[in-house]
The first five atom37 places (N, CA, C, CB, O) and aatype in JSON, in Angstrom:
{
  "aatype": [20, 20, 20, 20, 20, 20, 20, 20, 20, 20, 20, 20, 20, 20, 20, 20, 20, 20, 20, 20, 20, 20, 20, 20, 20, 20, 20, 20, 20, 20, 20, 20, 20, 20, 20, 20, 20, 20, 20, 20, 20, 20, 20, 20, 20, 20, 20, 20, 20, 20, 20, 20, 20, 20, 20, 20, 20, 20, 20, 20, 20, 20, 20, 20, 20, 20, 20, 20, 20, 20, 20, 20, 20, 20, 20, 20, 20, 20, 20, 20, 20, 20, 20, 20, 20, 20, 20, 20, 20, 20, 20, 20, 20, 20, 20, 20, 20, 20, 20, 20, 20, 20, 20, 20, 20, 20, 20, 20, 20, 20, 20, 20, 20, 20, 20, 20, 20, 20, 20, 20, 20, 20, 20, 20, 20, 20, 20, 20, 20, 20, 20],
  "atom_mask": [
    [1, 1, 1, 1, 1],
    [1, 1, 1, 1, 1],
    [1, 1, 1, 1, 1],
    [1, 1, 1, 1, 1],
    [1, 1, 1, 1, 1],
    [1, 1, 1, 1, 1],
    [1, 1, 1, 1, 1],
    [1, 1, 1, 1, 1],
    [1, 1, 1, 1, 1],
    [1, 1, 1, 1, 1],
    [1, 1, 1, 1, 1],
    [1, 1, 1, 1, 1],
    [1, 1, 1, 1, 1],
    [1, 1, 1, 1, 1],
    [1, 1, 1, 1, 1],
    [1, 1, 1, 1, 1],
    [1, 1, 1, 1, 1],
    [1, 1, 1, 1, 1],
    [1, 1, 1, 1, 1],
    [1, 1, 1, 1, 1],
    [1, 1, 1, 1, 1],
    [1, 1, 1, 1, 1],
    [1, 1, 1, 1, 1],
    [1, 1, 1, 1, 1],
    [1, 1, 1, 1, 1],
    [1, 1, 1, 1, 1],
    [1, 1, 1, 1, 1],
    [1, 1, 1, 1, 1],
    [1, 1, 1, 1, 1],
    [1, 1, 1, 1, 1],
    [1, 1, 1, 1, 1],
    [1, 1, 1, 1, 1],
    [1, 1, 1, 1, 1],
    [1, 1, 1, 1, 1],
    [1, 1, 1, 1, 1],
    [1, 1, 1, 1, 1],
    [1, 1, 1, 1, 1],
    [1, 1, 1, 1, 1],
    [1, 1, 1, 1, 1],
    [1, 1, 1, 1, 1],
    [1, 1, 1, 1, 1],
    [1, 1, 1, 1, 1],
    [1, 1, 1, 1, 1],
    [1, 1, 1, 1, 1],
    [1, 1, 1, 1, 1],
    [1, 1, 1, 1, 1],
    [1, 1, 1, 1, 1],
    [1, 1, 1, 1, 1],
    [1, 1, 1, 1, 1],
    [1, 1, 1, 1, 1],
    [1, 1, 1, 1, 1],
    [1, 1, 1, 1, 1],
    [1, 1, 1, 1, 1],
    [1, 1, 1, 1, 1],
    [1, 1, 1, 1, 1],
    [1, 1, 1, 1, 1],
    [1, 1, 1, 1, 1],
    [1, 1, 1, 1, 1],
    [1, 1, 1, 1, 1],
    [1, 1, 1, 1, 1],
    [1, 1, 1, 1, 1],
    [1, 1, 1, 1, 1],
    [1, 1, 1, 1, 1],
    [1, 1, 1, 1, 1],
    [1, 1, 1, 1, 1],
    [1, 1, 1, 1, 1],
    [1, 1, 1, 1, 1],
    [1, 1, 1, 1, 1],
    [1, 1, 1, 1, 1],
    [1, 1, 1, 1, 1],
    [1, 1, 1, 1, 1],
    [1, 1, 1, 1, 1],
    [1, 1, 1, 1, 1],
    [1, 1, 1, 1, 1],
    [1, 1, 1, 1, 1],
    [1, 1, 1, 1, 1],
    [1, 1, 1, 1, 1],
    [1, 1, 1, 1, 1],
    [1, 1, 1, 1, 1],
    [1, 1, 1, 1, 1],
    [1, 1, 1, 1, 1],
    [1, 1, 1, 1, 1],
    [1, 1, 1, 1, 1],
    [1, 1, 1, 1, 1],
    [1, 1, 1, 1, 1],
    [1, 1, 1, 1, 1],
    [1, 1, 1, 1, 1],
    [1, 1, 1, 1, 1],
    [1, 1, 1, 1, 1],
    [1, 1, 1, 1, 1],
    [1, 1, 1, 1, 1],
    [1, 1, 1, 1, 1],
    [1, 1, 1, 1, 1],
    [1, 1, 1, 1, 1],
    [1, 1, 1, 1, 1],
    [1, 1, 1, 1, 1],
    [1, 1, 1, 1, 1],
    [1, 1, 1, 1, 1],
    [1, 1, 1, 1, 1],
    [1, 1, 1, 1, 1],
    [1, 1, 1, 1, 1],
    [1, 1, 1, 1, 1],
    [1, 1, 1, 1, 1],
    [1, 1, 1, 1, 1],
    [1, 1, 1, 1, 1],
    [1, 1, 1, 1, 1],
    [1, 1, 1, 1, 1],
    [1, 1, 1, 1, 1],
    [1, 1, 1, 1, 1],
    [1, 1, 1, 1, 1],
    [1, 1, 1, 1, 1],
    [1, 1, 1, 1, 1],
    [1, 1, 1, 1, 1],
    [1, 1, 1, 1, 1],
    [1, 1, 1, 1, 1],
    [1, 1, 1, 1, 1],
    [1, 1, 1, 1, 1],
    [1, 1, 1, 1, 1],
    [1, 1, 1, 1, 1],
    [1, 1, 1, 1, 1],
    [1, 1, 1, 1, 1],
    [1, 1, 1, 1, 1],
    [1, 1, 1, 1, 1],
    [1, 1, 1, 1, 1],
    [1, 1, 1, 1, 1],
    [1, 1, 1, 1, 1],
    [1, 1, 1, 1, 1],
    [1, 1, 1, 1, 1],
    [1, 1, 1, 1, 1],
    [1, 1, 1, 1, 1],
    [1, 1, 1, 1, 1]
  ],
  "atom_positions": [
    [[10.21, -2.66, -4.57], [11.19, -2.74, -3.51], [11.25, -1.39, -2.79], [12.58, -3.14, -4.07], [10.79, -0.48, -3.48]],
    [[11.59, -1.12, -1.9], [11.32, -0.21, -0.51], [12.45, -0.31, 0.15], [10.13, -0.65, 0.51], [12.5, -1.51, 0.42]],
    [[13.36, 0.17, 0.56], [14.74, 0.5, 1.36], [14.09, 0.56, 2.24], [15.73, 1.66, 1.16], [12.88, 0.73, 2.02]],
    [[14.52, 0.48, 3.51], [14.51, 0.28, 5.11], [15.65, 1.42, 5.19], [14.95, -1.5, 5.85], [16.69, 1.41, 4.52]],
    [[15.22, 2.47, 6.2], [16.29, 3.41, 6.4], [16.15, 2.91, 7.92], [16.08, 5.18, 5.91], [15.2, 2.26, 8.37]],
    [[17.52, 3.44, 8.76], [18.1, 2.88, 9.93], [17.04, 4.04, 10.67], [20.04, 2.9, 10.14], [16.82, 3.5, 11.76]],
    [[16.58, 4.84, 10.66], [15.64, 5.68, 10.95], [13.81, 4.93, 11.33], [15.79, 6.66, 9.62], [12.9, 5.41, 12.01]],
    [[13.9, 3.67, 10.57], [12.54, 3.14, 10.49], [12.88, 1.92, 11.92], [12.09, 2.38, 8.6], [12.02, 1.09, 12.23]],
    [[14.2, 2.01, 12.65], [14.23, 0.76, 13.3], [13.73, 1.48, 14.95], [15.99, -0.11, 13.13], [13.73, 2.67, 15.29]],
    [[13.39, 0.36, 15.67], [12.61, 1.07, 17.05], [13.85, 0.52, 18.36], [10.51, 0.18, 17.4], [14.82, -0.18, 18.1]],
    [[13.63, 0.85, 19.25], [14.32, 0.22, 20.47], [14.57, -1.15, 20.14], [13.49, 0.29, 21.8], [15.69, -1.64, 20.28]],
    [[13.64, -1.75, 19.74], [14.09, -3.68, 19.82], [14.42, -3.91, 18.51], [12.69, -5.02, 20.27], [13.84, -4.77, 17.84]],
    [[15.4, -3.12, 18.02], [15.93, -3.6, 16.23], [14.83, -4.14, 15.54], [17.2, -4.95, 16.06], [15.11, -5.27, 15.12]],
    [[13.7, -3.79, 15.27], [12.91, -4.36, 14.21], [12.22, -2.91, 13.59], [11.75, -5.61, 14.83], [12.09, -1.97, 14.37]],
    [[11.91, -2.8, 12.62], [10.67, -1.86, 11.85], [9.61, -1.84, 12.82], [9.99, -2.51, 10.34], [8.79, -2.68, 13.18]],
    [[9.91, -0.31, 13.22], [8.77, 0.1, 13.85], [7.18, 0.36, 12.98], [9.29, 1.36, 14.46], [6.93, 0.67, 11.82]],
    [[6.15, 0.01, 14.37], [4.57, 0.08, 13.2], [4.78, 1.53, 12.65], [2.59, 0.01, 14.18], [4.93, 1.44, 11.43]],
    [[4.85, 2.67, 13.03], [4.35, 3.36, 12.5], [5.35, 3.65, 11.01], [4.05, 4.34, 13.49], [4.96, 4.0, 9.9]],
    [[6.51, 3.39, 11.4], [7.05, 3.37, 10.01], [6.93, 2.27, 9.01], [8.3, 3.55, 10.11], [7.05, 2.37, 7.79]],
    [[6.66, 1.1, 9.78], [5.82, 0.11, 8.48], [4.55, 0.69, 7.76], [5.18, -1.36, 9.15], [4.08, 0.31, 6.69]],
    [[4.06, 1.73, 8.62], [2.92, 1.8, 7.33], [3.51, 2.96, 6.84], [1.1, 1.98, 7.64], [2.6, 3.29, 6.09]],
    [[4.58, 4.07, 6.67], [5.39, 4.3, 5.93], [5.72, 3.94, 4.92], [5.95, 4.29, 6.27], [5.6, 4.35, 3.77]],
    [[6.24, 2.98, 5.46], [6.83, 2.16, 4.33], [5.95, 1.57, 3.32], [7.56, 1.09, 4.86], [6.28, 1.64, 2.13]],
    [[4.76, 0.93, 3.7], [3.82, 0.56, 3.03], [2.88, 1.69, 1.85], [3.1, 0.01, 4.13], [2.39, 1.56, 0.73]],
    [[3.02, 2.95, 3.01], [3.0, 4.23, 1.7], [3.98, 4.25, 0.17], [3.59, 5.71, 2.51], [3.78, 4.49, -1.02]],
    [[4.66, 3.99, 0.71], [6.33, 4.4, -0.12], [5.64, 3.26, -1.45], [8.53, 3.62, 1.09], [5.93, 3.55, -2.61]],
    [[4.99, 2.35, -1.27], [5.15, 1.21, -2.23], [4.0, 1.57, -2.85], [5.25, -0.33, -1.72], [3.93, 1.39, -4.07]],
    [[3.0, 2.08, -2.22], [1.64, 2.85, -2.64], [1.74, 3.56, -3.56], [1.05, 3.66, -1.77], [1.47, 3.03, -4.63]],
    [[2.11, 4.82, -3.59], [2.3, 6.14, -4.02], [2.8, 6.02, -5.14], [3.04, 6.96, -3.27], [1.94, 6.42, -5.93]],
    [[4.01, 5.58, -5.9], [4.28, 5.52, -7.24], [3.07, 4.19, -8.25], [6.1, 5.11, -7.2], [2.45, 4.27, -9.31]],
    [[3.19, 3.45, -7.54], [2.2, 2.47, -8.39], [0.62, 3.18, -8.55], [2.06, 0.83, -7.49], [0.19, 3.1, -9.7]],
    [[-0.09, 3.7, -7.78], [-1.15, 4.53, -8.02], [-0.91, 5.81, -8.9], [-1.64, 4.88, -6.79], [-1.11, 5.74, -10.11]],
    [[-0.48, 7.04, -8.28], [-0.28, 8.3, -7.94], [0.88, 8.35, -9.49], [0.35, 8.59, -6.07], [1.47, 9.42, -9.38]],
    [[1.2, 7.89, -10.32], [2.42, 7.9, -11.01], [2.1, 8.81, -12.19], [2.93, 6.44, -11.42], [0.9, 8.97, -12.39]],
    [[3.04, 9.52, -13.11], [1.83, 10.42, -14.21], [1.79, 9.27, -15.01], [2.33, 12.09, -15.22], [2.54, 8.3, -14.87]],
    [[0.87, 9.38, -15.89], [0.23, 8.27, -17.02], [-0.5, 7.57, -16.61], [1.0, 7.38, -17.67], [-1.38, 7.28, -17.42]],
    [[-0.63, 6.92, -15.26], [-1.81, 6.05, -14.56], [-3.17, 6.84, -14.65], [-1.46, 5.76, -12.88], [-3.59, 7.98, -14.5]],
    [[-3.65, 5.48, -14.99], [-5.16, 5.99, -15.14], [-5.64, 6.7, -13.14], [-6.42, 4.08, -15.82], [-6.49, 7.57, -12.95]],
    [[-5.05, 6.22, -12.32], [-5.18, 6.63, -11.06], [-4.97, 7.92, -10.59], [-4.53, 5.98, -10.45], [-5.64, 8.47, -9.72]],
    [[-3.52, 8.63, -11.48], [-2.99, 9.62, -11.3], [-3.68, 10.64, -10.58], [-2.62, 9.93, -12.3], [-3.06, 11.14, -9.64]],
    [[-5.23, 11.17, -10.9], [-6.12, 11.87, -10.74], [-6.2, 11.72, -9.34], [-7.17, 11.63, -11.52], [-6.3, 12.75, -8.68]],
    [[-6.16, 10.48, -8.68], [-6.8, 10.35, -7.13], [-5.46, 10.98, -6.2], [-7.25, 8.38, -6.62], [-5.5, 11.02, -4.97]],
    [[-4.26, 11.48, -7.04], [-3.28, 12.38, -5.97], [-4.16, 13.8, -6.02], [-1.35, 12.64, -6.6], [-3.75, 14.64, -5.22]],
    [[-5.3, 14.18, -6.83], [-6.42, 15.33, -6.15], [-7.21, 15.29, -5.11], [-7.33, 15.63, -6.87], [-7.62, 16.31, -4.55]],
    [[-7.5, 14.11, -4.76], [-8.1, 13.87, -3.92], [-8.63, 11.78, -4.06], [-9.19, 15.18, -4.02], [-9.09, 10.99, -4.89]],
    [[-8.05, 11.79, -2.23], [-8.52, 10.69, -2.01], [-8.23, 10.38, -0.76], [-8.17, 9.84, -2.84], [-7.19, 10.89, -0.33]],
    [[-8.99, 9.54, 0.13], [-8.67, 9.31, 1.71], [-8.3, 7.81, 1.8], [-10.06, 9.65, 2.79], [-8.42, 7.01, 0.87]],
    [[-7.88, 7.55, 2.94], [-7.71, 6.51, 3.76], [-8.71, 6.19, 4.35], [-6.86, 6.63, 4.55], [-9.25, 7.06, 5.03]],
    [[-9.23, 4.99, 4.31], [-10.93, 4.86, 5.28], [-10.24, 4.02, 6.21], [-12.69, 3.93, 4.45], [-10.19, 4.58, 7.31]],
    [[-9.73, 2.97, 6.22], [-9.54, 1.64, 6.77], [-7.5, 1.45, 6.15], [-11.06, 0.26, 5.86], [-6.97, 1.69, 5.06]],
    [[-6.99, 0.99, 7.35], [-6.01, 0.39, 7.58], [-5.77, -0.94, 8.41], [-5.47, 1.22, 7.95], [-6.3, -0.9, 9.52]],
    [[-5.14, -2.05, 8.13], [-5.16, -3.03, 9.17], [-3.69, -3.51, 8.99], [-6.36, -4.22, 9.02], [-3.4, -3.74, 7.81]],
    [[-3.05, -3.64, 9.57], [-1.31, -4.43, 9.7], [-1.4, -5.43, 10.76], [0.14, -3.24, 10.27], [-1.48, -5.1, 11.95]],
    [[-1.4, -6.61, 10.38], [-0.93, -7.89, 10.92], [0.33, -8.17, 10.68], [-1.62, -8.92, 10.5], [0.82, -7.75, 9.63]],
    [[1.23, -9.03, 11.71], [3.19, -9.1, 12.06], [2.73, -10.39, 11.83], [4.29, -8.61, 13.88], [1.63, -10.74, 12.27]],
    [[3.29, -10.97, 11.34], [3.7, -12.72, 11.33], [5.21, -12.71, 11.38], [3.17, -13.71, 9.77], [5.74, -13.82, 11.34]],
    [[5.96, -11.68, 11.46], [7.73, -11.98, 11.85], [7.9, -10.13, 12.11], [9.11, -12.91, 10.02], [7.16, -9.18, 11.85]],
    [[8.92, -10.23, 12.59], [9.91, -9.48, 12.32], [10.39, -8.85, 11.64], [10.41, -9.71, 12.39], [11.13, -9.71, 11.14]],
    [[10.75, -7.55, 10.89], [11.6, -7.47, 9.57], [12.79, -6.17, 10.49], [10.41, -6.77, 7.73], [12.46, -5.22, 11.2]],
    [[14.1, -6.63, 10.12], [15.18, -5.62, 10.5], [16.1, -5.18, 9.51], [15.97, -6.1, 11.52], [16.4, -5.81, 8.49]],
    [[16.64, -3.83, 9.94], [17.39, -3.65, 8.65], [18.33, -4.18, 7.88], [17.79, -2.89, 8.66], [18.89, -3.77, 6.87]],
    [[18.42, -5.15, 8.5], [19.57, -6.47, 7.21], [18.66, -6.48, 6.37], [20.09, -8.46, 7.64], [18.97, -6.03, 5.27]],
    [[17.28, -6.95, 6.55], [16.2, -6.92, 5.63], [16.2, -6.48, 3.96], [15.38, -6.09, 6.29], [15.99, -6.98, 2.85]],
    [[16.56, -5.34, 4.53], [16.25, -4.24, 2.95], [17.12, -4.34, 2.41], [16.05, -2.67, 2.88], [18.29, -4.47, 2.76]],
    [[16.37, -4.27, 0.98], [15.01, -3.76, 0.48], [14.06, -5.1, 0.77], [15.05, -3.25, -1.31], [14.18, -6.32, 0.71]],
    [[13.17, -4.26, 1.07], [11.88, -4.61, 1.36], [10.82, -5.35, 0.23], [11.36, -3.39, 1.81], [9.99, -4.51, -0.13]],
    [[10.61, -6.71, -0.44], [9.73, -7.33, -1.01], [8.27, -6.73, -1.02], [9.81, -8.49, -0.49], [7.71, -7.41, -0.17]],
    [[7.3, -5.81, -1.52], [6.13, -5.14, -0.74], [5.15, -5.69, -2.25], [6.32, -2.98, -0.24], [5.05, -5.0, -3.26]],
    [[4.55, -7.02, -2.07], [3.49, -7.12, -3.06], [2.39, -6.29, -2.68], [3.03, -8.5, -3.26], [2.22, -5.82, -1.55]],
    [[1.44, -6.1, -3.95], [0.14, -5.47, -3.85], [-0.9, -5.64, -5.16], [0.42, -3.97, -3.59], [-0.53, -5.63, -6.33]],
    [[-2.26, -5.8, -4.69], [-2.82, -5.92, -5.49], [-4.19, -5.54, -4.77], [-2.53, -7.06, -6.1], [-4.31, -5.13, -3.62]],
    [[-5.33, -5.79, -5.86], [-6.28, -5.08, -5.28], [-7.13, -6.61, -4.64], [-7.13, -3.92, -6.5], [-7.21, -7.77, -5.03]],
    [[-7.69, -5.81, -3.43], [-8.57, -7.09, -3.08], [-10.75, -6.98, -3.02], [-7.82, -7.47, -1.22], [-11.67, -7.76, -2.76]],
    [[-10.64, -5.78, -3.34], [-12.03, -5.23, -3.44], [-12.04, -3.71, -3.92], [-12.74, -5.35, -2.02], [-11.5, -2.65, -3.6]],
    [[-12.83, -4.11, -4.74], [-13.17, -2.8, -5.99], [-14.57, -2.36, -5.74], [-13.13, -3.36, -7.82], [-15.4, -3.24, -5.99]],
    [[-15.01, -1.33, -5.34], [-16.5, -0.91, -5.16], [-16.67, 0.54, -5.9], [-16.91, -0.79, -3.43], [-15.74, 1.19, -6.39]],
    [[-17.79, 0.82, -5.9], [-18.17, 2.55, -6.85], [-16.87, 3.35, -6.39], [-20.0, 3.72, -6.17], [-15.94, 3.56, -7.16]],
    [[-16.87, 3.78, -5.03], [-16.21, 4.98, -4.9], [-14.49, 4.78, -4.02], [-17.4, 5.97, -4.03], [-13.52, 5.5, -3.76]],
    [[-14.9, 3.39, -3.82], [-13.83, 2.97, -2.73], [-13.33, 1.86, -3.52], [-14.38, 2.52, -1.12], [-13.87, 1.13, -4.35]],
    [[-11.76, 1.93, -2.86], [-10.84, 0.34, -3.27], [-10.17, -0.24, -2.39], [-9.72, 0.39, -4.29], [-10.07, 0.61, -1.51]],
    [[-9.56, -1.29, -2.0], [-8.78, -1.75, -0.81], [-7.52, -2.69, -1.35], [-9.82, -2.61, 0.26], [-7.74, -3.71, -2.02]],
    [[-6.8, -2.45, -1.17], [-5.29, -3.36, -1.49], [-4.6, -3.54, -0.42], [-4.21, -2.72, -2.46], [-4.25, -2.87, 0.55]],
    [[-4.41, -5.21, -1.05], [-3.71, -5.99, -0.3], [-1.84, -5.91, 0.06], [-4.13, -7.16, -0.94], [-1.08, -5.46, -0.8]],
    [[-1.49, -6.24, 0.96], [0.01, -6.02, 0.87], [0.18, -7.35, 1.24], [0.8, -4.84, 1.8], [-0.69, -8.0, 1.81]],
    [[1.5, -7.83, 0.87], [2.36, -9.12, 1.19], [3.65, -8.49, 1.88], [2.79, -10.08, -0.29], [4.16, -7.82, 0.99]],
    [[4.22, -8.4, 2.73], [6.01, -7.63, 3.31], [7.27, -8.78, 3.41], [5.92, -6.89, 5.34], [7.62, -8.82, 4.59]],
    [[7.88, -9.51, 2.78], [8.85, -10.03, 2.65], [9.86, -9.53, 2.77], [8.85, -10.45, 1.92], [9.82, -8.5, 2.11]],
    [[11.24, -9.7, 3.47], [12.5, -9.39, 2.92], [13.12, -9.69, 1.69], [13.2, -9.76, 3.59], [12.93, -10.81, 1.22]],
    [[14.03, -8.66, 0.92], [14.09, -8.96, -0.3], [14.8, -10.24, -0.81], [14.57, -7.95, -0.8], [14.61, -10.79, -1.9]],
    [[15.84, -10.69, 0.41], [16.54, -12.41, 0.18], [15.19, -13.12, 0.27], [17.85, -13.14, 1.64], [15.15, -14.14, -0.41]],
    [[14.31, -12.89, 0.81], [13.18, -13.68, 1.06], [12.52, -14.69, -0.15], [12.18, -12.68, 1.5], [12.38, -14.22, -1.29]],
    [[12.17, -15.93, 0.11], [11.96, -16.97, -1.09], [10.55, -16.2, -1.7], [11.7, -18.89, -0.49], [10.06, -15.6, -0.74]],
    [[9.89, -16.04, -2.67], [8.68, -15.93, -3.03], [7.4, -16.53, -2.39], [8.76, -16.27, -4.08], [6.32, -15.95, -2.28]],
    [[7.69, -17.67, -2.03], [6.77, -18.52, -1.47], [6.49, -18.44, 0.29], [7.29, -19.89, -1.92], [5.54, -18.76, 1.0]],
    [[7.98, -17.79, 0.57], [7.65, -17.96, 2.2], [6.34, -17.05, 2.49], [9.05, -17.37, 3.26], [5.65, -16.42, 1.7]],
    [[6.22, -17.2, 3.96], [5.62, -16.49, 4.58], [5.4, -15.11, 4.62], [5.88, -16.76, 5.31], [6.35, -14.69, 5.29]],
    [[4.65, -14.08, 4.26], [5.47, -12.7, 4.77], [5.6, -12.62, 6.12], [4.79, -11.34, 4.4], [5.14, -13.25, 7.07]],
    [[6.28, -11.8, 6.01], [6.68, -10.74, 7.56], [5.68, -10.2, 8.16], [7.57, -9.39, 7.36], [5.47, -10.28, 9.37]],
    [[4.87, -9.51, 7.18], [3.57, -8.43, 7.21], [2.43, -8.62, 6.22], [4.07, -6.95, 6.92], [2.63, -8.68, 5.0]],
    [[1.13, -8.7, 6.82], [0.42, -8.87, 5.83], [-1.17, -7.52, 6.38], [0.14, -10.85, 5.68], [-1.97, -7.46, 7.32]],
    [[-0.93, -6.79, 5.31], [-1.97, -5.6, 5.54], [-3.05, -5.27, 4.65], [-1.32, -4.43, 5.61], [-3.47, -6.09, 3.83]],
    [[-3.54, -4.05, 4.79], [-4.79, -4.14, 3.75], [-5.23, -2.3, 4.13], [-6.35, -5.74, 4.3], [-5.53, -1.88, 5.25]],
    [[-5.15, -1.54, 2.92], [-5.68, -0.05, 3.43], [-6.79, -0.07, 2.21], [-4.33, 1.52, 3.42], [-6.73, -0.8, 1.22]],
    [[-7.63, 0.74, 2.46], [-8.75, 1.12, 1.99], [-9.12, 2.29, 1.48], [-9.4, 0.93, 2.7], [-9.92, 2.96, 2.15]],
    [[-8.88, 2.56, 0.84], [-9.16, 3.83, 0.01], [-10.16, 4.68, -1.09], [-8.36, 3.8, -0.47], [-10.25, 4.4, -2.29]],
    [[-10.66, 5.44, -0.6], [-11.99, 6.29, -1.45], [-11.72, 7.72, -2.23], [-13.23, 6.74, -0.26], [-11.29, 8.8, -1.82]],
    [[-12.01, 7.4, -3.11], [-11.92, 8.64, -3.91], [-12.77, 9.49, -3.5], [-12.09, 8.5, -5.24], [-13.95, 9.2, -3.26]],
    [[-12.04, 11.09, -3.35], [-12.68, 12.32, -2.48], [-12.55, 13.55, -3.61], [-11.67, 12.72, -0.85], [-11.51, 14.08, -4.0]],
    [[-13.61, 13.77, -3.92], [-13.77, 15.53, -4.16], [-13.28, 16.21, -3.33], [-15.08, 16.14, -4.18], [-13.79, 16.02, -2.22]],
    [[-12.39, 17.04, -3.36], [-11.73, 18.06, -2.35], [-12.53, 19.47, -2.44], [-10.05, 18.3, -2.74], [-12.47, 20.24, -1.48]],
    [[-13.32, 19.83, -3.69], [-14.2, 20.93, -3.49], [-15.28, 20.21, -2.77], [-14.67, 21.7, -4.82], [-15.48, 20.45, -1.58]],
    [[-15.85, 19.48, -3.31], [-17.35, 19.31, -2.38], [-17.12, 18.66, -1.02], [-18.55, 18.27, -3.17], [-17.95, 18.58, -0.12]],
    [[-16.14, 18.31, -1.01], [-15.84, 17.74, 0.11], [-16.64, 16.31, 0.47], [-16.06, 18.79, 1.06], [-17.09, 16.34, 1.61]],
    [[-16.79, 15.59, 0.05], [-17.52, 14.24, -0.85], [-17.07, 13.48, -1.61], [-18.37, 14.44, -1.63], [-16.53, 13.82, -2.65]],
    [[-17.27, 11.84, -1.08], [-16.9, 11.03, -1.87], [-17.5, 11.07, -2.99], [-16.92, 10.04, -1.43], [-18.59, 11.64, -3.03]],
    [[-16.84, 10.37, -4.44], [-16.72, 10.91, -5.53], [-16.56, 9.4, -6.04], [-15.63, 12.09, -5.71], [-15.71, 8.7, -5.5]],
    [[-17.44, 8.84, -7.17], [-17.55, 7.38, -7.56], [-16.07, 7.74, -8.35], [-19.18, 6.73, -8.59], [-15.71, 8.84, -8.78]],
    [[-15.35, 6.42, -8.39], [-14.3, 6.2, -9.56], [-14.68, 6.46, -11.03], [-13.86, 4.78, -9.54], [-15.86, 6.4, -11.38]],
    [[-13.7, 6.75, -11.88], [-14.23, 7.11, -13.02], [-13.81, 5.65, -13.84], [-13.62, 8.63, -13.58], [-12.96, 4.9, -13.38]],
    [[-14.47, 5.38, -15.04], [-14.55, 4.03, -15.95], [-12.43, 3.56, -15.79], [-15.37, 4.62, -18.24], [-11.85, 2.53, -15.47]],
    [[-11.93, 4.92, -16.22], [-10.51, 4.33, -16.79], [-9.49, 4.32, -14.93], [-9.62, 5.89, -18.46], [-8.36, 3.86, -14.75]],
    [[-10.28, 4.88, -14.01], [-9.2, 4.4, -13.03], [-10.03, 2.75, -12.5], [-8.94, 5.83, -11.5], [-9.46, 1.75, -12.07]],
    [[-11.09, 2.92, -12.66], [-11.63, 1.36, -12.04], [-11.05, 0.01, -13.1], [-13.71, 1.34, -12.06], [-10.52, -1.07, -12.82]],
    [[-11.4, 0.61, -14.35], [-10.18, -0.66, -14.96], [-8.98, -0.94, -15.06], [-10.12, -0.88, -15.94], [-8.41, -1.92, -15.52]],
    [[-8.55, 0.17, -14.52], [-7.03, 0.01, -14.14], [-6.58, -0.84, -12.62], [-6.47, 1.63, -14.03], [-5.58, -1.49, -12.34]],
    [[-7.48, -0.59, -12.05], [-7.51, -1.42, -10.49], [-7.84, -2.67, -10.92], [-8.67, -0.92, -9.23], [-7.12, -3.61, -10.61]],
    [[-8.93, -2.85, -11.67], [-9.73, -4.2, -11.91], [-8.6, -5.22, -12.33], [-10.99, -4.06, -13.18], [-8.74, -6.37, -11.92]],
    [[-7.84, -5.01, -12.86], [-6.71, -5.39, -13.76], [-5.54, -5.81, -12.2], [-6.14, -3.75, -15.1], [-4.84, -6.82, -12.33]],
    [[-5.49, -5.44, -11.58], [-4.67, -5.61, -9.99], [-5.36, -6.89, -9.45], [-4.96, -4.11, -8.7], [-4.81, -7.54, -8.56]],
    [[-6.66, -7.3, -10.01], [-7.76, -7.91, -8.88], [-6.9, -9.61, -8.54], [-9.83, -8.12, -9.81], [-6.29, -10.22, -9.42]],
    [[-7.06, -10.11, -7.09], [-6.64, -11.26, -6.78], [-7.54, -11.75, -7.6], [-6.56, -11.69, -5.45], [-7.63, -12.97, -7.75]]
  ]
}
């Protein structure tokens, strides 16, 4: 779950894009990046390759908290990509989301400056996310 701050709303009362993918960070960052995750390591380094956000509604701040599923939708050597679902939190399980996105992410050596294959215990930790 993800709070909607009155800060994330735009001229036409809805969640603005750029703070939806904010927000979509916010839901990121502890589930990866957390200590004890086998992932933990990729807050040393790791990029964004690919982002995509598709709207199928609206979401406003009556909304929040924010419903933000995720899971992984492709696992490769050095790169991963996860899926998002964006519901409001009254929102039924089954409806529709609001938002449906997908970022892409590669593990980066920050000395060599080079992508850097996943190591055995963060790829089975993703694998384990897989639709």
């Amino acid at each position: 779950m993800v709070d909607i701050r009155w800060s994330d709303m735009d001229v036409f009362q809805h969640v603005n894009h750029a703070r939806m993918v904010t927000l979509l960070e916010e839901a990121r960052i502890p589930w990866l990046f957390e200590d004890g995750r086998p992932t933990a390591a990729l807050r040393e380094g790791c990029v964004l390759a690919d982002l995509r956000v598709r709207y199928r509604g609206q979401l406003r701040h009556e909304d929040t908290p924010l419903d933000i599923a995720m899971w992984i939708q492709q696992l490769r050597a050095v790169d991963f990509t996860i899926g998002y679902e964006v519901r409001a939190a009254a929102a039924e399980p089954d409806s529709a989301p609001a938002v449906i996105a997908s970022t892409q992410i590669a593990a980066f050596d920050m000395q060599t400056q080079r992508l850097r294959r996943l190591t055995g215990p963060e790829a089975g930790y993703l694998s384990e996310w897989m639709d």
